[in-house]
TORBA-956513 format. One record per atom (N, C-alpha, C): z, y, x; residue number from 1; residue in one letter; atom name. Coordinates in pm, whole numbers, plus 50000, padded with zeros to 5 digits. Atoms other than C-alpha are relative to their C-alpha. Example, Ala and Ser with C-alpha at 12.3 -4.5 7.8 and 13.67 -1.06 7.14 Angstrom:
2
pz | py | px | fimi | vomar | tidren
50000 | 49881 | 50089 | 1 | a | N;
50780 | 49550 | 51230 | 1 | a | CA;
50000 | 50120 | 50090 | 1 | a | C;
49994 | 49881 | 49918 | 2 | s | N;
50714 | 49894 | 51367 | 2 | s | CA;
50073 | 50109 | 49923 | 2 | s | C;
This chain:
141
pz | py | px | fimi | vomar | tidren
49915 | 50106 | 50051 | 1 | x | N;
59649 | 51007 | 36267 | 1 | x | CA;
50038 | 50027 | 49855 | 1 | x | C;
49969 | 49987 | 50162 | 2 | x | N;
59733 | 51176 | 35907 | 2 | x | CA;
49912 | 50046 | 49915 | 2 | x | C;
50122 | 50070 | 50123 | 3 | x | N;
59396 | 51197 | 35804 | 3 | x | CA;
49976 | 49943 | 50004 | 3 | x | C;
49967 | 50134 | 50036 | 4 | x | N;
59398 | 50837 | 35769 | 4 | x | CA;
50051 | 49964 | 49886 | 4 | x | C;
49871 | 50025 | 50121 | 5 | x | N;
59681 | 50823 | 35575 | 5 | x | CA;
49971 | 50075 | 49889 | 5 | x | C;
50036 | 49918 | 50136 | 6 | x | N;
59576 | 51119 | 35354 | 6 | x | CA;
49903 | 49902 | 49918 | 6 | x | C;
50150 | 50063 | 50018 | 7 | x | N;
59228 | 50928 | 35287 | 7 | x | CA;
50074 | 49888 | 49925 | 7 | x | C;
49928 | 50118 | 50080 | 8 | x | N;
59421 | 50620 | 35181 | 8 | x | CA;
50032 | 49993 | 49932 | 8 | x | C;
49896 | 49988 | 50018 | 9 | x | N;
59646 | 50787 | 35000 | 9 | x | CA;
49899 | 50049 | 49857 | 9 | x | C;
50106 | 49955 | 50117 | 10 | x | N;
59349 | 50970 | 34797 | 10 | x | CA;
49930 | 49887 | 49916 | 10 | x | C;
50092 | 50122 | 50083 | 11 | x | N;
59179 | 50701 | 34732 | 11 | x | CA;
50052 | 49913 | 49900 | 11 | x | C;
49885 | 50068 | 50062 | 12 | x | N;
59443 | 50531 | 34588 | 12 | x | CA;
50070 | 50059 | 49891 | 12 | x | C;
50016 | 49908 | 50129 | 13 | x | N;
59492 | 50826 | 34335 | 13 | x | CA;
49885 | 49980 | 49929 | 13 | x | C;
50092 | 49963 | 50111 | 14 | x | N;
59136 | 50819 | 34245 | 14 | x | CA;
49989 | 49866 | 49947 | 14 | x | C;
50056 | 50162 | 50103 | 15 | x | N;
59141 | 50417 | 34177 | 15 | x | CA;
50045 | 50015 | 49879 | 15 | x | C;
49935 | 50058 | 50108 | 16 | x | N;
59437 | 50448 | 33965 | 16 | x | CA;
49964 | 50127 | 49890 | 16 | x | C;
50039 | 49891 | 50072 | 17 | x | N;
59295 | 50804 | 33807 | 17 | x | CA;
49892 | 49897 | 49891 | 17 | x | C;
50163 | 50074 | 50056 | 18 | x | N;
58951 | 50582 | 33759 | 18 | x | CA;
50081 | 49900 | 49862 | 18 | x | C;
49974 | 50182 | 50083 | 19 | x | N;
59140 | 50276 | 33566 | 19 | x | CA;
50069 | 50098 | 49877 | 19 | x | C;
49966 | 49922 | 50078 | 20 | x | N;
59309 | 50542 | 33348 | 20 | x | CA;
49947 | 50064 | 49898 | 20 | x | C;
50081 | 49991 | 50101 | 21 | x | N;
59065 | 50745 | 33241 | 21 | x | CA;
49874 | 49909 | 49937 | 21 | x | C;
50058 | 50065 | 50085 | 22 | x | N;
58873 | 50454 | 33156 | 22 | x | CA;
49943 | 49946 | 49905 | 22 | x | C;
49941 | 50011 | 50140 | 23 | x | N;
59035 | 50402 | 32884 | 23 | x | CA;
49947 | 50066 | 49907 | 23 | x | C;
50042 | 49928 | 50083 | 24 | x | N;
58941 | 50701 | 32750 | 24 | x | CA;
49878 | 50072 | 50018 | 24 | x | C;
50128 | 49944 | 49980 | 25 | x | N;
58575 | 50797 | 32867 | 25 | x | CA;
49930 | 49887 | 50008 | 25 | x | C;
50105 | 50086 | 49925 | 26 | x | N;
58269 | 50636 | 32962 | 26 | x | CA;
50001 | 50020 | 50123 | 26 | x | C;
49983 | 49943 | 49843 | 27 | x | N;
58190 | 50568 | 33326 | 27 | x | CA;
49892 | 50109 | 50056 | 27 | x | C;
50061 | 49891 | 49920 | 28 | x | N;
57934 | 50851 | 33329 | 28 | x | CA;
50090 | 50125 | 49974 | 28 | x | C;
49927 | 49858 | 50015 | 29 | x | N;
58174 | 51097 | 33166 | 29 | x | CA;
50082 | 50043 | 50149 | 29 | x | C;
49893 | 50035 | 49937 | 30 | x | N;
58385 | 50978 | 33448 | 30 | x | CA;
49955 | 50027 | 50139 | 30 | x | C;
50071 | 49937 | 49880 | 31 | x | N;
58164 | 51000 | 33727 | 31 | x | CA;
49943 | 50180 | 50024 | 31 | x | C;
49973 | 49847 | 50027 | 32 | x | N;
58088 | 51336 | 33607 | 32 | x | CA;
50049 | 50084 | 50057 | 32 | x | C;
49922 | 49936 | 49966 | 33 | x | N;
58390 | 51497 | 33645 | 33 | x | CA;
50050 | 49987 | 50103 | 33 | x | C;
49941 | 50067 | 49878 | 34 | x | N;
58459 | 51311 | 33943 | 34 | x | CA;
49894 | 50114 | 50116 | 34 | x | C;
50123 | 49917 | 49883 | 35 | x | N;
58134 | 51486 | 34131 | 35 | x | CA;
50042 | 50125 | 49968 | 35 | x | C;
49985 | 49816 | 50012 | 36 | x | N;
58205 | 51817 | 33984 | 36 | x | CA;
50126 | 50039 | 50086 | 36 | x | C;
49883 | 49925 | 49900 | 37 | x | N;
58560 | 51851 | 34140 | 37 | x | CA;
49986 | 50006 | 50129 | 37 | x | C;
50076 | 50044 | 49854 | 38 | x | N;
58412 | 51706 | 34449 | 38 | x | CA;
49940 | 50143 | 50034 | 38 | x | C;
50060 | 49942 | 49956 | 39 | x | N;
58154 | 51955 | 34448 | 39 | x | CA;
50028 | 50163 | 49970 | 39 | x | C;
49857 | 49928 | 50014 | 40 | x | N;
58435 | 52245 | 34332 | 40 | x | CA;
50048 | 50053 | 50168 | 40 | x | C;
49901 | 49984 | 49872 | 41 | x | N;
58605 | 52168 | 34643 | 41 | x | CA;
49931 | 50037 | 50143 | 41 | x | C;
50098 | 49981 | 49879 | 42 | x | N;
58270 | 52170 | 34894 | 42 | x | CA;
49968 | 50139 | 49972 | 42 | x | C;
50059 | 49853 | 50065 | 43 | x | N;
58180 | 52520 | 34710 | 43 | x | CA;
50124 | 50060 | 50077 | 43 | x | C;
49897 | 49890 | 49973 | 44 | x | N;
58516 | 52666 | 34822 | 44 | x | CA;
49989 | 49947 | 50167 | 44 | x | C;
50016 | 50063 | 49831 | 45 | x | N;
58489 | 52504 | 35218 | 45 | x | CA;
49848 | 50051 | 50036 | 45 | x | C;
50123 | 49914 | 49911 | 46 | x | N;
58135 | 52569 | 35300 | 46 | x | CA;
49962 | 50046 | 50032 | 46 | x | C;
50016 | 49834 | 49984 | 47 | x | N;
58074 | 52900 | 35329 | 47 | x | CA;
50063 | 50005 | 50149 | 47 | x | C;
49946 | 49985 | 49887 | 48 | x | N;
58286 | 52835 | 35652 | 48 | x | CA;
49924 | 49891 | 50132 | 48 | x | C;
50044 | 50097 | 49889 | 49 | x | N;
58097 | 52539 | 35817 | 49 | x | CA;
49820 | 49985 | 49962 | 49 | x | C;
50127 | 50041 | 50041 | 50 | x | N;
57716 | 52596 | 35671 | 50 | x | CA;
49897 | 50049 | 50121 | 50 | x | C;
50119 | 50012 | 49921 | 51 | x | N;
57418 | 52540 | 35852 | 51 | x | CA;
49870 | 49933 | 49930 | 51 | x | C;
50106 | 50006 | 50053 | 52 | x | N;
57066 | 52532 | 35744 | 52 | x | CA;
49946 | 49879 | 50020 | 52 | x | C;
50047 | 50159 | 49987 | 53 | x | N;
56974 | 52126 | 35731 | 53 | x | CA;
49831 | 50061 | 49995 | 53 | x | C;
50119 | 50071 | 49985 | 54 | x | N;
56645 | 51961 | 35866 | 54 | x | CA;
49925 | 49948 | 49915 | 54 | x | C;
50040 | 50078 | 50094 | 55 | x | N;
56426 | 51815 | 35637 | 55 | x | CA;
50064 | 49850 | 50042 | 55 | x | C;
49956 | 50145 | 49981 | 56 | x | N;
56554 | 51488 | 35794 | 56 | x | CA;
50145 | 50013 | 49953 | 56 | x | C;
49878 | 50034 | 50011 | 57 | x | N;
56898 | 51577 | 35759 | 57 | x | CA;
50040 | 50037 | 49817 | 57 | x | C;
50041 | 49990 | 50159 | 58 | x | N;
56774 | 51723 | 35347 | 58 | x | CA;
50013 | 49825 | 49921 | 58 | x | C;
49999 | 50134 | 50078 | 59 | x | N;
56673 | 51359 | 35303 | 59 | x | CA;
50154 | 49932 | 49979 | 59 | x | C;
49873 | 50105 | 49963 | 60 | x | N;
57012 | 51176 | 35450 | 60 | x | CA;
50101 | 50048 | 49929 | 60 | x | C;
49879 | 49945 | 50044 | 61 | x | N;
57222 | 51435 | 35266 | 61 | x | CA;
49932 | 49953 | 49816 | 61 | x | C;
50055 | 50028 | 50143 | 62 | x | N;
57012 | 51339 | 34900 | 62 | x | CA;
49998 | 49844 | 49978 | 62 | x | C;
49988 | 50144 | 50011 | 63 | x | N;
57048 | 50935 | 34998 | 63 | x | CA;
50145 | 49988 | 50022 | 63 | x | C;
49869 | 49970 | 49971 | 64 | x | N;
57392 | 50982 | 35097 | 64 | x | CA;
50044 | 50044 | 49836 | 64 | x | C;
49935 | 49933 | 50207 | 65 | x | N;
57456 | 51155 | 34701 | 65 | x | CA;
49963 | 49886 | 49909 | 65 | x | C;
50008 | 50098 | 50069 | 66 | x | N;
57283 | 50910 | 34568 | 66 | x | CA;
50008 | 49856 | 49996 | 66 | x | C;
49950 | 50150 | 49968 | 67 | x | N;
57402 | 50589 | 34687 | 67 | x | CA;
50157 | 50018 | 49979 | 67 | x | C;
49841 | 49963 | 50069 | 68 | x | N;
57752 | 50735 | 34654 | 68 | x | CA;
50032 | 49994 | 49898 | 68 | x | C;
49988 | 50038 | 50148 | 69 | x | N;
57676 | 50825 | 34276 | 69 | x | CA;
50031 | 49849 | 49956 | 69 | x | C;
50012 | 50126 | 50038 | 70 | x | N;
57590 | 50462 | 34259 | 70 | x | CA;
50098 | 49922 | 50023 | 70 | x | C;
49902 | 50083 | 49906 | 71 | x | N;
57880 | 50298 | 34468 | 71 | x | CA;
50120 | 50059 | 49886 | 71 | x | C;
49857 | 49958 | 50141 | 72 | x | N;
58130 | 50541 | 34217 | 72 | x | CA;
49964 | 49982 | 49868 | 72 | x | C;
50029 | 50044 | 50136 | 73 | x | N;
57941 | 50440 | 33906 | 73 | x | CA;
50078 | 49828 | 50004 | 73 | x | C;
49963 | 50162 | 49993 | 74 | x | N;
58009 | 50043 | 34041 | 74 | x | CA;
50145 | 50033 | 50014 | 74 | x | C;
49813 | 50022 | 50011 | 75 | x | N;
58406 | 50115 | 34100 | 75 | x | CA;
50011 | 50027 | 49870 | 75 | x | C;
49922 | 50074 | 50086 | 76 | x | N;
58462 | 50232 | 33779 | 76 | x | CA;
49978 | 49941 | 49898 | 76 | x | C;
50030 | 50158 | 50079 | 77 | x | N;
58289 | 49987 | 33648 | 77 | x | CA;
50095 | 49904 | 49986 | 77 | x | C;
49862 | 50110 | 49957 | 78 | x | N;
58478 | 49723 | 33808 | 78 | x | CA;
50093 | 50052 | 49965 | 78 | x | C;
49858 | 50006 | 50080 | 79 | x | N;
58805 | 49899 | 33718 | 79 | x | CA;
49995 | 50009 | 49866 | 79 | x | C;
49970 | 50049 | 50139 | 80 | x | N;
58703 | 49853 | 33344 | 80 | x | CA;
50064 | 49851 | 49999 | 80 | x | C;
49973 | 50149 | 50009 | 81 | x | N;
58735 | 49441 | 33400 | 81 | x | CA;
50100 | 49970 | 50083 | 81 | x | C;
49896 | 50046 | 49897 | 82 | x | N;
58985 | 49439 | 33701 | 82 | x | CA;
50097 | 50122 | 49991 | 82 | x | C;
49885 | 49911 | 49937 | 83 | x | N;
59292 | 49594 | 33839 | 83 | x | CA;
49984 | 50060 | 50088 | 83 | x | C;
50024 | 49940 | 49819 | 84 | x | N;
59294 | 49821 | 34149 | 84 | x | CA;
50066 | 49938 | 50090 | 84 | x | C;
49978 | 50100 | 49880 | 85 | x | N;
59478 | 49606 | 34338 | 85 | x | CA;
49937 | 49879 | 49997 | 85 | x | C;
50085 | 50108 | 49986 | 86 | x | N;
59247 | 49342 | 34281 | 86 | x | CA;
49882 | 50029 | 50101 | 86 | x | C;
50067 | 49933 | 49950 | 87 | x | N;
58990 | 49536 | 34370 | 87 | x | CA;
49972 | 50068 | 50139 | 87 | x | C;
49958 | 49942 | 49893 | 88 | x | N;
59142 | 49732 | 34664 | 88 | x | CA;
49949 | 49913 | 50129 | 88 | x | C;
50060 | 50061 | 49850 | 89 | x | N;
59035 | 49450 | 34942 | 89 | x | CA;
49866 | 49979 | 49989 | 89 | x | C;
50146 | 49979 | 50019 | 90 | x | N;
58665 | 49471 | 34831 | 90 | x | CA;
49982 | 50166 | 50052 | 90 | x | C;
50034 | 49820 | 49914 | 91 | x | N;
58684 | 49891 | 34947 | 91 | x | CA;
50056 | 49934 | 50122 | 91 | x | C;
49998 | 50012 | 49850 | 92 | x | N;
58852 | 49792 | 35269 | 92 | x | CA;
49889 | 49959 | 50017 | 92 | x | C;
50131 | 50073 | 49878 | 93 | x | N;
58559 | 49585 | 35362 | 93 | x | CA;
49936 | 50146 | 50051 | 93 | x | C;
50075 | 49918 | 49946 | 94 | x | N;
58428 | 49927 | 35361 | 94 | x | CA;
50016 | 50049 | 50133 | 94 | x | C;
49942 | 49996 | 49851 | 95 | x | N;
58634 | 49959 | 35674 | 95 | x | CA;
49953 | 49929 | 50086 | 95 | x | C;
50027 | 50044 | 49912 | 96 | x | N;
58525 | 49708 | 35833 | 96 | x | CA;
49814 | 49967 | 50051 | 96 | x | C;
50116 | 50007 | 50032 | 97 | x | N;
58155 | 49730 | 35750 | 97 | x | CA;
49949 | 50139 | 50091 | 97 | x | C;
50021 | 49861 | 49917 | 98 | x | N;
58204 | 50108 | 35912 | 98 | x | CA;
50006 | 49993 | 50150 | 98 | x | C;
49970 | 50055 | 49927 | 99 | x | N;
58342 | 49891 | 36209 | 99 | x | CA;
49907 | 49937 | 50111 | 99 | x | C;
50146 | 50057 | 49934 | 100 | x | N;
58063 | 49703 | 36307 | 100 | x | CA;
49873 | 50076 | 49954 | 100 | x | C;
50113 | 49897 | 50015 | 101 | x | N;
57801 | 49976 | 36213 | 101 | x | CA;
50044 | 50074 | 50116 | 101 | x | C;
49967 | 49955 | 49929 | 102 | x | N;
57983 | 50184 | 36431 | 102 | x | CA;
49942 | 49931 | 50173 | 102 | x | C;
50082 | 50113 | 49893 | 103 | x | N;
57910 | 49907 | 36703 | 103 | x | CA;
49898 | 50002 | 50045 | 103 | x | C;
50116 | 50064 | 50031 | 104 | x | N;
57617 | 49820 | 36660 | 104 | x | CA;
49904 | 50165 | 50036 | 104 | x | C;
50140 | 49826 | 49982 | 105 | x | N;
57415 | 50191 | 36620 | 105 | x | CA;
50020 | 50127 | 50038 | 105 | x | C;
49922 | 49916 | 49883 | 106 | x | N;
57681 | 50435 | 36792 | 106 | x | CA;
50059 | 49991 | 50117 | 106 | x | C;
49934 | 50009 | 49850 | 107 | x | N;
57769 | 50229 | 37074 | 107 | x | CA;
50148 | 50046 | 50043 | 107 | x | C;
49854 | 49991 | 49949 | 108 | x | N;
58128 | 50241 | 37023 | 108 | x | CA;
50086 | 49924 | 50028 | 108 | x | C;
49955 | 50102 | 49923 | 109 | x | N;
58334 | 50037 | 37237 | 109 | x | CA;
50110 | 49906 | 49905 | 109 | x | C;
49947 | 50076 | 50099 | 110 | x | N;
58513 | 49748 | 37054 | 110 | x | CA;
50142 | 49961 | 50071 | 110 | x | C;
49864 | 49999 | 49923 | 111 | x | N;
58901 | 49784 | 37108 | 111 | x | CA;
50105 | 49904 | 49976 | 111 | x | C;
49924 | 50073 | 50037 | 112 | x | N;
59181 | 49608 | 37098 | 112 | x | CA;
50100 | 50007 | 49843 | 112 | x | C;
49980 | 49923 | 50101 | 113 | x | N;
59343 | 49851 | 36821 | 113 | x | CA;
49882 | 49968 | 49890 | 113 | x | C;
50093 | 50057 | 50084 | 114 | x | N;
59007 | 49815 | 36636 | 114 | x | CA;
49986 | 49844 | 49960 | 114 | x | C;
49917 | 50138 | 50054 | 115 | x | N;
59075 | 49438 | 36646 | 115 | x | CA;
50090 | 49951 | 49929 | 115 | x | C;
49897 | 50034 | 50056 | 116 | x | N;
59379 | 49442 | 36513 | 116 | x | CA;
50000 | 50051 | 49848 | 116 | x | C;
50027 | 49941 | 50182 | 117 | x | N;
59316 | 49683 | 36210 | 117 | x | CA;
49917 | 49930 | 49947 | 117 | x | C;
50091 | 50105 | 50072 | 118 | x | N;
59033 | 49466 | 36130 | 118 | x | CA;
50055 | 49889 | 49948 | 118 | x | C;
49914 | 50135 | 50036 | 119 | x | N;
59252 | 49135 | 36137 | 119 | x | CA;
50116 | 50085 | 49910 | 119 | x | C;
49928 | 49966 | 50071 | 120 | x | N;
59501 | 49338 | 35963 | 120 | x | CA;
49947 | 50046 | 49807 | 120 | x | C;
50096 | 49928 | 50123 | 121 | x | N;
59260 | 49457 | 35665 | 121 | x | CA;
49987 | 49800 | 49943 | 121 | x | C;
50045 | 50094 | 50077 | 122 | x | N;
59134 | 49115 | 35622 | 122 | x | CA;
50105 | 49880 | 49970 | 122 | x | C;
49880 | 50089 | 50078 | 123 | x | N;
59479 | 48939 | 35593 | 123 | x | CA;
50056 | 50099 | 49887 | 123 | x | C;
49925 | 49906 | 50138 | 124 | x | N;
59626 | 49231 | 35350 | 124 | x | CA;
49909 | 49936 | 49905 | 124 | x | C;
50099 | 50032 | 50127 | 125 | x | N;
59283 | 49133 | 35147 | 125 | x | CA;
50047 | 49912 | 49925 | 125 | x | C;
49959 | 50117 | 50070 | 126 | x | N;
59316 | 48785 | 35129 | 126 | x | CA;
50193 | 49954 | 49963 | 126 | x | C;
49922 | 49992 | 50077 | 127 | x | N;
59693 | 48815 | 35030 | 127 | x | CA;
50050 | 50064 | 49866 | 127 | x | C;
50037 | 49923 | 50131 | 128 | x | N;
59608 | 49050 | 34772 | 128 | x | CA;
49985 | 49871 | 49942 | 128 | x | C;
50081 | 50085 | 50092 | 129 | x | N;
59366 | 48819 | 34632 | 129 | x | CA;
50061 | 49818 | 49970 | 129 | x | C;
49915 | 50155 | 50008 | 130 | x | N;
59592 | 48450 | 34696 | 130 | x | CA;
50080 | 50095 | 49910 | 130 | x | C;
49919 | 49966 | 50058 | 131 | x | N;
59861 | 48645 | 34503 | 131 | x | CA;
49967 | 50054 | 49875 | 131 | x | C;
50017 | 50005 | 50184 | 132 | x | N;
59661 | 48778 | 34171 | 132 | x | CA;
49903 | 49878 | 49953 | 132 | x | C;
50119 | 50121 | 50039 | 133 | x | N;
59393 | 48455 | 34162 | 133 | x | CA;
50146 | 49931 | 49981 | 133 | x | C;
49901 | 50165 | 50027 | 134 | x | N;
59679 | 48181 | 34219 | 134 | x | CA;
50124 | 50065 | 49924 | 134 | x | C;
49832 | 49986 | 50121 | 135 | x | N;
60045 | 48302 | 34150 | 135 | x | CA;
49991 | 50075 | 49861 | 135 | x | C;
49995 | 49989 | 50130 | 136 | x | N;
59982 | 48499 | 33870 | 136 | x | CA;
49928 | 49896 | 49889 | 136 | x | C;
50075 | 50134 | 50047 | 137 | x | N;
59734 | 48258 | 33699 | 137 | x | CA;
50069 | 49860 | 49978 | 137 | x | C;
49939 | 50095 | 50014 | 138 | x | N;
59945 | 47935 | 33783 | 138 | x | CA;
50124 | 50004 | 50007 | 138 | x | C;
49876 | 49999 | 50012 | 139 | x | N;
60274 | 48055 | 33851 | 139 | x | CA;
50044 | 49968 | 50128 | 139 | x | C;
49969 | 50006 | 49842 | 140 | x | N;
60480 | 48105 | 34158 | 140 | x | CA;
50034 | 49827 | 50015 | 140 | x | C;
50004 | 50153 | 49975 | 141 | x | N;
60535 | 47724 | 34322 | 141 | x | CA;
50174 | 49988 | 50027 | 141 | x | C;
């Protein structure tokens, strides 16, 4: 239950880290330093959980890095032109995208709880997004 919350909580440091240093890097300087602490922090943990990967599991761990690179090159992209709370209900989807993958190719049972966080994700979104498209833009009514 509070790694959840941690995860949220991180992420939500690194948007507003991302929109920050922005300002003052490029987004490869940015991605950069972003992988290095990352891979900082796996250097000091591993040594405790390593195991000699598969060539299959070689590949998934080198498409996995590099679709990531790519996915953190596109955020802080996007947080050059947007806000992070603009932004912020475009990463949930990632939640719910994990949701029905989950489904779908692990056969995990679809709950009532999982219902609700879903409907809960995708109304937070779209009140995000009614609240910086319209009221700011036209002005509260």
């Amino acid at each position: 239950m509070l790694l959840p919350l941690i995860a949220a909580f991180m992420l939500a440091i690194f948007l507003i880290q991302t929109r920050v240093l922005r300002s003052f890097d490029n987004a490869y300087t940015t991605l950069f330093y972003s992988t290095l602490i990352g891979a900082i922090v796996f250097i000091i943990v591993i040594p405790f959980f390593w195991r000699q990967p598969t060539s299959e599991e070689w590949f998934f761990m080198v498409a996995q890095g590099s679709l990531g690179a790519i996915g953190h090159l596109a955020i802080i992209k996007a947080l050059k032109y947007s806000t992070a709370s603009f932004l912020a209900p475009f990463l949930y989807s990632q939640l719910l995208i994990a949701i029905i993958l989950s489904v779908m190719y692990l056969g995990d049972p679809v709950t009532i709880m999982m219902c609700l966080g879903a409907f809960l994700i995708v109304a937070s979104g779209i009140y995000i997004w009614y609240r910086e498209v319209f009221l700011i833009n036209v002005g509260s009514f």
